[in-house]
N, CA, C and O of each residue as an XYZ file, in Angstrom:
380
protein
N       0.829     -1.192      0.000
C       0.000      0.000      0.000
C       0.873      1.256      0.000
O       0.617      2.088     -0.871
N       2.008      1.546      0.973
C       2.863      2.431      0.734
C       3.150      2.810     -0.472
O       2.983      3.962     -0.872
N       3.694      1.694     -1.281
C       4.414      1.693     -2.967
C       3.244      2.445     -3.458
O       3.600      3.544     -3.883
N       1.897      2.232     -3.555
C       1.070      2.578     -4.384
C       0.743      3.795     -3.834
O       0.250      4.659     -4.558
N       0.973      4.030     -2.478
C       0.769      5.844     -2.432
C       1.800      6.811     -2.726
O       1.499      7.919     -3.171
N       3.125      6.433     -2.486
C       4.634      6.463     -3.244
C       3.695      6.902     -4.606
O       3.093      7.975     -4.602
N       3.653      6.312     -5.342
C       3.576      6.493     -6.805
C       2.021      7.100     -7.549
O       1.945      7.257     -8.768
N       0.802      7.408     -6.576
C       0.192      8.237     -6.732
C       0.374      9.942     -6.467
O      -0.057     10.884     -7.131
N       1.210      9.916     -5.189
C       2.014     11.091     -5.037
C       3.138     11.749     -6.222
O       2.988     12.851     -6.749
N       4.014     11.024     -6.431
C       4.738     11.335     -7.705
C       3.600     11.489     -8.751
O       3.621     12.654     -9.147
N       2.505     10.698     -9.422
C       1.917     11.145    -10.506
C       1.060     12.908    -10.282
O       0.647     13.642    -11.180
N       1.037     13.089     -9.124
C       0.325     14.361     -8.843
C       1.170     15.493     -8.998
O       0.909     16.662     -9.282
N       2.215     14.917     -8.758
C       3.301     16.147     -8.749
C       3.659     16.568     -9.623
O       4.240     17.653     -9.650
N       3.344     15.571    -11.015
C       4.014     15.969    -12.085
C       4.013     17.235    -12.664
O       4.847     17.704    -13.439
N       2.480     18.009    -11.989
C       2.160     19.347    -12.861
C       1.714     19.518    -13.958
O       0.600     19.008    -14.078
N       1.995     19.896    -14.630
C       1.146     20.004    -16.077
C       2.224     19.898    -17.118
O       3.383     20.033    -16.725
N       2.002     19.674    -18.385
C       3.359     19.396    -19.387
C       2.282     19.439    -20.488
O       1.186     18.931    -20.724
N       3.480     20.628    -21.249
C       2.818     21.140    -22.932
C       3.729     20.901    -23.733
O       4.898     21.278    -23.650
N       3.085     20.058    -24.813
C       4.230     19.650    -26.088
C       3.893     20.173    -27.241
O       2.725     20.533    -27.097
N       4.336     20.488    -28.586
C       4.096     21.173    -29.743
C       4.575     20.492    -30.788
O       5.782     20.342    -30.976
N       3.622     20.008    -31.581
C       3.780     19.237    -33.106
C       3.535     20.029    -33.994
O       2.435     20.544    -33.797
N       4.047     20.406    -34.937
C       3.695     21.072    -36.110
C       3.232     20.144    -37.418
O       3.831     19.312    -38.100
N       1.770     20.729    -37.440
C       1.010     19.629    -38.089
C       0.308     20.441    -39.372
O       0.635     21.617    -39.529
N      -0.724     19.786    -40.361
C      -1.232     20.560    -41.477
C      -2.207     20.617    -40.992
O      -2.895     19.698    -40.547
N      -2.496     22.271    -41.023
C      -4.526     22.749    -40.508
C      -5.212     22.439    -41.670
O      -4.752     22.496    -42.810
N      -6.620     22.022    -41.257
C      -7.593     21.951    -42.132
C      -7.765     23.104    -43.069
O      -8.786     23.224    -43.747
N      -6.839     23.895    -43.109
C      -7.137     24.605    -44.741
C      -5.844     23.991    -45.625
O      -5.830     24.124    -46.849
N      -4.807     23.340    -44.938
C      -3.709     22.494    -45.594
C      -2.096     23.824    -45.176
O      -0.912     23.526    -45.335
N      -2.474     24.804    -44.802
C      -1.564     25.276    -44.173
C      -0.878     24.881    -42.819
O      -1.250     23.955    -42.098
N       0.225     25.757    -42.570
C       0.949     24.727    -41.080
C       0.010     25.050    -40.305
O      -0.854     25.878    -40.596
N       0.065     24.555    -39.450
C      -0.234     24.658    -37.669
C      -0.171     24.052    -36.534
O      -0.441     22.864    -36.707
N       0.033     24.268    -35.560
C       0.716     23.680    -34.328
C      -0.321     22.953    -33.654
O      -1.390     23.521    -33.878
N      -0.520     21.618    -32.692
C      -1.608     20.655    -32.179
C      -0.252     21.460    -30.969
O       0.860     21.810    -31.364
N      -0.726     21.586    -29.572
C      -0.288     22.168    -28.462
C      -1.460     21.218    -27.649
O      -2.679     21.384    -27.690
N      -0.686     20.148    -26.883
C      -0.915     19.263    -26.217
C      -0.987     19.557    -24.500
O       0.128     19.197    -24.125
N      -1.574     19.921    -23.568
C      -1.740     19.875    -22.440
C      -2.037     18.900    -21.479
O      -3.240     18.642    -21.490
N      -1.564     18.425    -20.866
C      -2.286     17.724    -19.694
C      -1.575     17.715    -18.233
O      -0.544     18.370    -18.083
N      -2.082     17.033    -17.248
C      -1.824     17.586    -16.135
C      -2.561     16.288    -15.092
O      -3.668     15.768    -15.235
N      -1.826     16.091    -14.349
C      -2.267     15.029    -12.925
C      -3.258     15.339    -12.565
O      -4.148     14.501    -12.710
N      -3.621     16.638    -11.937
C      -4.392     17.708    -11.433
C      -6.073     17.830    -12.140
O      -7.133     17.566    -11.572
N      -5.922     18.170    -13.119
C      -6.869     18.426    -14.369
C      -6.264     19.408    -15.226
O      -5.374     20.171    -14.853
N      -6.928     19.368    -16.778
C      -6.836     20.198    -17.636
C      -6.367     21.619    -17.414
O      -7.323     22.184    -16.882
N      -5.364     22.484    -17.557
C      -5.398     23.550    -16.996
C      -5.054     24.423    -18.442
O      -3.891     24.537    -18.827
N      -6.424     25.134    -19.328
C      -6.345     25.307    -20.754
C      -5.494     26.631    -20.789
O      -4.690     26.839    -21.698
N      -5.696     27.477    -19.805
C      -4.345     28.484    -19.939
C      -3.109     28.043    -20.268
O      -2.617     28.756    -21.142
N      -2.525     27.302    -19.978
C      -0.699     26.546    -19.813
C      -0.932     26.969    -21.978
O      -0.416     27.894    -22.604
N      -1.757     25.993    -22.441
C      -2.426     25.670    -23.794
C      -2.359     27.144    -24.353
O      -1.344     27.423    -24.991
N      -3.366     28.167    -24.181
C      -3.559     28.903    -24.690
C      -1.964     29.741    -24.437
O      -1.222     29.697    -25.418
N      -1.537     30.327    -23.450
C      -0.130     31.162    -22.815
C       0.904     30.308    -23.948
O       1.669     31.061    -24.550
N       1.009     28.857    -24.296
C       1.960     28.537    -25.188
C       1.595     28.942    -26.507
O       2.559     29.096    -27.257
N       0.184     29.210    -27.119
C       0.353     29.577    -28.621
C       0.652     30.518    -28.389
O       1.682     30.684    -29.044
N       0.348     31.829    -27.554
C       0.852     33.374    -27.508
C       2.192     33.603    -27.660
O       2.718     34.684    -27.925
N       2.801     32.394    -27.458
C       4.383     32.574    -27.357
C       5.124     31.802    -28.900
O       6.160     32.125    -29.482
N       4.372     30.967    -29.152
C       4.342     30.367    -30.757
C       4.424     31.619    -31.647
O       5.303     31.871    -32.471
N       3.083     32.539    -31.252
C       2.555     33.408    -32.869
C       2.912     34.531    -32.328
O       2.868     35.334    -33.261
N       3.200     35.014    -31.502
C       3.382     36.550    -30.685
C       2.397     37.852    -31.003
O       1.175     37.945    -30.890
N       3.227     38.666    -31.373
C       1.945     39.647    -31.761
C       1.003     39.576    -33.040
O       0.169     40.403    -33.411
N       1.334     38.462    -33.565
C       0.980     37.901    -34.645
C      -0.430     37.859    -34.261
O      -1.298     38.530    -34.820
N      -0.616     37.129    -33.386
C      -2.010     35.964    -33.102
C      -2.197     35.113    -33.645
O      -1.567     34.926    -34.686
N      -3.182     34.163    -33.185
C      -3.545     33.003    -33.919
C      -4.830     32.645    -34.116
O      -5.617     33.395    -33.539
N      -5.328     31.752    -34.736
C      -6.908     31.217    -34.737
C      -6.717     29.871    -34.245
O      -5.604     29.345    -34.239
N      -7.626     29.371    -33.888
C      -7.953     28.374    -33.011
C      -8.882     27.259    -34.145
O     -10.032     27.505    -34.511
N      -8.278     26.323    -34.467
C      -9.107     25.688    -35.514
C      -9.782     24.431    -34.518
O     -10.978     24.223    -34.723
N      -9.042     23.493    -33.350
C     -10.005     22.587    -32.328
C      -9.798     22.765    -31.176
O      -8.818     23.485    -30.989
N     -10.165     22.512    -30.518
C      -9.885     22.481    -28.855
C     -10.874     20.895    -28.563
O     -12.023     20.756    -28.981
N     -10.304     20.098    -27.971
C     -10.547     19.345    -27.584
C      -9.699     18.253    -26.579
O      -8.491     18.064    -26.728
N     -10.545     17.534    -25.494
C      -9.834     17.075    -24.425
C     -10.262     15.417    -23.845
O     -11.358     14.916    -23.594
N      -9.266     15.029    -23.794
C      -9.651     13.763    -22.778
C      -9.760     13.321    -21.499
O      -9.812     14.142    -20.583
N      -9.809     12.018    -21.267
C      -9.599     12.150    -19.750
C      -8.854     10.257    -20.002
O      -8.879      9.516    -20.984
N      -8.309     10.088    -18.684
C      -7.556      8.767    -18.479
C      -7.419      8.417    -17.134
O      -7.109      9.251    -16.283
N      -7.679      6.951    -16.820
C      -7.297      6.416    -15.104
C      -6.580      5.797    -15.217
O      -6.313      5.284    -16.304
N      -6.009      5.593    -14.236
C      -4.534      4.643    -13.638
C      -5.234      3.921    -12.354
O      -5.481      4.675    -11.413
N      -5.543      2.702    -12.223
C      -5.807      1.626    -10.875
C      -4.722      0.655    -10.943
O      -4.213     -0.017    -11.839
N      -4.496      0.848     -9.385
C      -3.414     -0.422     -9.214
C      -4.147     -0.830     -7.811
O      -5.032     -0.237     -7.194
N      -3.430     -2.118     -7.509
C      -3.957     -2.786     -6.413
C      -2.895     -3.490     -6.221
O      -1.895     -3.611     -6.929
N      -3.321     -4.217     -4.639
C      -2.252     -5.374     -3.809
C      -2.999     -5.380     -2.880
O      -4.147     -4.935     -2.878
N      -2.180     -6.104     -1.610
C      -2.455     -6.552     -1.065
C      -3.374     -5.557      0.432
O      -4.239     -5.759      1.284
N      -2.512     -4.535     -0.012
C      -2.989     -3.638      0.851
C      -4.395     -2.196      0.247
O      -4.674     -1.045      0.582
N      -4.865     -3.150     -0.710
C      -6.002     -1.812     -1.100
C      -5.989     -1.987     -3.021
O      -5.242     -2.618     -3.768
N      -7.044     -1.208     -3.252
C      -6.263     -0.859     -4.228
C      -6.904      1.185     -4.517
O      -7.824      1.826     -4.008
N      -5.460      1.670     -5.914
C      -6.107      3.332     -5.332
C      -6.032      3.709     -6.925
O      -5.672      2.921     -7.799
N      -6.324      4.673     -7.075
C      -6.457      4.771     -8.926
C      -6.225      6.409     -8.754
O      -5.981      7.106     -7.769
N      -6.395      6.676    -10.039
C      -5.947      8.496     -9.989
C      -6.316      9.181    -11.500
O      -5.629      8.745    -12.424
N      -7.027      9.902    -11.742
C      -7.489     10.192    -13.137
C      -6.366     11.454    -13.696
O      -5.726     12.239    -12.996
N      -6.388     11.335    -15.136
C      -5.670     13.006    -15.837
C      -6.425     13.334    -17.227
O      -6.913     12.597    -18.084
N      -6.345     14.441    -17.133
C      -6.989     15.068    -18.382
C      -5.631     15.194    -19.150
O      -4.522     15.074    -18.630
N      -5.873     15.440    -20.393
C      -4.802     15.959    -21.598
C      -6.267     16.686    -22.395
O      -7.455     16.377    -22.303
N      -5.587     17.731    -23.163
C      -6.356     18.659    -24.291
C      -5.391     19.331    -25.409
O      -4.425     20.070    -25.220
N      -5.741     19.027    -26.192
C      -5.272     19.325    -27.253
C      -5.974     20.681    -28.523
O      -6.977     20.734    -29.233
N      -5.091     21.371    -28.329
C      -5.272     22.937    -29.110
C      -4.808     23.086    -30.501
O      -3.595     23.269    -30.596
N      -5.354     23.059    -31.405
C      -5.079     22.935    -32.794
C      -5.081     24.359    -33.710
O      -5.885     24.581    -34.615
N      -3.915     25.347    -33.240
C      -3.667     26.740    -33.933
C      -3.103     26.759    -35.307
O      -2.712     25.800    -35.972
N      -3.127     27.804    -35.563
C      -2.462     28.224    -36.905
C      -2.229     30.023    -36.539
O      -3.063     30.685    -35.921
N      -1.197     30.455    -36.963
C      -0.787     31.626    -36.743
C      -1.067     32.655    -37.602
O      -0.571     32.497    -38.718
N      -1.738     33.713    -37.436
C      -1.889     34.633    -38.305
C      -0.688     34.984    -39.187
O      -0.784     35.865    -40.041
């Protein structure tokens, strides 16, 4: 039971983490998929604060926004404990 609270603690801590693919927008021009997720929940600012820094004074348009969700259960002998995370995914293109 320890191990498994050990390692629900570390997954909480992780914070949030934003990654950036440069992908083709649905008009066939570039644009960036800006990936969010977080132990915690969804936190769509982190998302939005990274395209501002992608397109700058440029701006951008927002072609999807959309989000998931995911659990983790483990068990033994002593219980068992699970822990959910969102990820969302932001699909820009830069002015």
């Amino acid at each position: 039971m320890r191990n498994a609270m050990l390692a629900l603690a570390a997954v909480s801590l992780c914070g949030c983490a934003v990654s950036v693919k440069s992908v083709y927008g649905p008009d066939g021009g570039e644009a960036q998929a800006i990936t969010c997720s977080s132990g915690w929940g969804l936190d769509w600012s982190d998302c939005f604060e990274k395209a501002g820094e992608i397109c700058g004074t440029r701006g951008y348009k927002v072609w999807n926004q959309a989000s998931t969700q995911s659990g983790v259960i483990s068990g033994g002998e002593g219980g068992v404990i699970g822990t959910t995370s969102e990820a969302g995914t932001l699909l820009i293109a830069c002015k």
